[in-house]
C-alpha positions as CSV (number, residue, x, y, z in Angstrom):
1,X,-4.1,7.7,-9.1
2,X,-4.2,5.0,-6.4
3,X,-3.7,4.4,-2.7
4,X,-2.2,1.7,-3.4
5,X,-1.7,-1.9,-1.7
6,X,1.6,-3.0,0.9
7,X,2.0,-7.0,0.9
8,X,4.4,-8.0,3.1
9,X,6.5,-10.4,3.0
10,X,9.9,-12.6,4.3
11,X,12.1,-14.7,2.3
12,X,12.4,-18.0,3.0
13,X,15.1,-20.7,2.2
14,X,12.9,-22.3,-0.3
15,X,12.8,-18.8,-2.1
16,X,16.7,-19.0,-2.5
17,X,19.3,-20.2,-4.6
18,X,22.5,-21.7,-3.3
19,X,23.9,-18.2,-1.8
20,X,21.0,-17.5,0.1
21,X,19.9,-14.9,-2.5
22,X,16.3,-14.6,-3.5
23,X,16.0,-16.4,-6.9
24,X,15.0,-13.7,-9.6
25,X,11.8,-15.6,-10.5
26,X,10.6,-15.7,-7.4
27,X,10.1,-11.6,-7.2
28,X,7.3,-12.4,-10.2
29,X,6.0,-14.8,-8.3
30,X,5.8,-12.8,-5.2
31,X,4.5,-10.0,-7.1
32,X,1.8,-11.3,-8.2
33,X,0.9,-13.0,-4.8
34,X,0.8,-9.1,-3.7
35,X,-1.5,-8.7,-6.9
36,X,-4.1,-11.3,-6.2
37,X,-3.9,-10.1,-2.7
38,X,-4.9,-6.3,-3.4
39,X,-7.9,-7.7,-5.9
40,X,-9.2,-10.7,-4.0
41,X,-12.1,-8.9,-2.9
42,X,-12.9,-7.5,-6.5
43,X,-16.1,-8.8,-7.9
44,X,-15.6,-9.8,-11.7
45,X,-19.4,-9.3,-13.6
46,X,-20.5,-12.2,-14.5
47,X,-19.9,-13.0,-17.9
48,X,-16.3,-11.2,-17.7
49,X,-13.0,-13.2,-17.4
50,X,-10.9,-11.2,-15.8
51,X,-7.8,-9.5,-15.8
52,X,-4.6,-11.5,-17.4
53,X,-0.7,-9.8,-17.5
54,X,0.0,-8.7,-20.8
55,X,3.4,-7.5,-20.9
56,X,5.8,-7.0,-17.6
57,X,9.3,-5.3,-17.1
58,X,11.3,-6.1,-13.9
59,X,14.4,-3.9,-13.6
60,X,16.4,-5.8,-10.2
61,X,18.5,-2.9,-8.2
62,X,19.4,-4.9,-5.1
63,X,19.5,-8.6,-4.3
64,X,17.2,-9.9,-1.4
65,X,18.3,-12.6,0.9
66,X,17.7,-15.8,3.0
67,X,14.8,-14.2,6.2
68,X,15.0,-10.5,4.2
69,X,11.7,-9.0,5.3
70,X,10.2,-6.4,2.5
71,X,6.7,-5.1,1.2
72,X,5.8,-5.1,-2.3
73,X,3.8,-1.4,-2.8
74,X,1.3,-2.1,-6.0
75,X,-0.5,1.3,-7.4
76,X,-1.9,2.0,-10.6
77,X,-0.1,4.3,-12.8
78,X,-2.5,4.5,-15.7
79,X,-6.1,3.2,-16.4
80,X,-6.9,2.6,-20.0
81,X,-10.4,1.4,-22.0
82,X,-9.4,-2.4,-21.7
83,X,-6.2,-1.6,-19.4
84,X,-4.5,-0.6,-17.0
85,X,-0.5,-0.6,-16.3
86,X,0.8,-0.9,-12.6
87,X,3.8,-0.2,-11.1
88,X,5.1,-2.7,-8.5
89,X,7.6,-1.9,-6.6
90,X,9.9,-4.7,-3.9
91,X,11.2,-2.2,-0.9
92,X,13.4,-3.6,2.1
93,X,14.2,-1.2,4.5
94,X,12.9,1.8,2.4
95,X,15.6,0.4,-0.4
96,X,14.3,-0.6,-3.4
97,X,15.0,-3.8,-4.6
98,X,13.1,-3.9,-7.7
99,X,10.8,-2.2,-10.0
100,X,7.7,-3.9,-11.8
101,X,5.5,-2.5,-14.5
102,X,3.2,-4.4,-15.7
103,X,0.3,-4.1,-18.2
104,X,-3.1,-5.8,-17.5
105,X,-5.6,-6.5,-19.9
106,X,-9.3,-6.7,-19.1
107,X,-11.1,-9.9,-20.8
108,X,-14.4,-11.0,-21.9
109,X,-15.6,-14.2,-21.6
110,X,-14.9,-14.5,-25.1
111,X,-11.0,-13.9,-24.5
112,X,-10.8,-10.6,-26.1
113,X,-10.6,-7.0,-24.7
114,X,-13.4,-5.5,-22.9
115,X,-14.0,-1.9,-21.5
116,X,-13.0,-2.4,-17.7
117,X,-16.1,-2.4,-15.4
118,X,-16.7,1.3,-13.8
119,X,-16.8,-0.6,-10.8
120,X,-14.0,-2.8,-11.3
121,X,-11.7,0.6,-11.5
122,X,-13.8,2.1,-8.2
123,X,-12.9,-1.1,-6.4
124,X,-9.3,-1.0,-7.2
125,X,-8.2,3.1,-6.3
């Protein structure tokens, strides 16, 4: 459907646990890092909230460690009314480390679902 968006990225020791292996929490965090990186130039409507995770799966296939250097490649799999799901996947080395999807609900300013913006969806493909 998408492009898609590469973030890179390098763990650090502060990203680590006591083996020098990425913390599992921190892919999350890093993920969505990537996220607000592929959006930050998307123009909410006034009036709109925004986008806000509702559901994410994270299947881990191989650990990253202490100065690893890997992408995260975001794309959209599937665009919905008030939706969309995206698959985000952590790579090192063309091995993937681990697999995000992740469904993203469009809000009002009223906190409920709201038809995503035509140009919202243009902005992000």
């Amino acid at each position: 459907m998408a492009k898609g968006h590469i973030f890179n990225f390098s763990v650090a020791f502060a990203d680590t646990d006591l083996q020098g292996i990425m913390y599992h929490g921190r892919y999350i965090e890093v993920a969505e890092r990537a996220r607000t990186n592929w959006s930050k130039d998307i123009l909410i409507p006034d009036g709109d909230f925004g986008f806000i995770i509702r559901e994410l799966n994270i299947k881990y296939k191989h650990p990253l460690r202490l100065n690893d250097n890997f992408v995260v490649e975001t794309k959209i799999i599937e665009v919905g009314n008030a939706f969309m799901t995206v698959e985000q996947k952590i790579v090192k080395d063309n091995l993937i480390c681990a697999i995000m999807n992740i469904t993203i609900a469009y809000l009002g300013s009223d906190m409920r679902p709201k038809a995503i913006p035509e140009s919202v969806i243009k902005a992000l493909s």
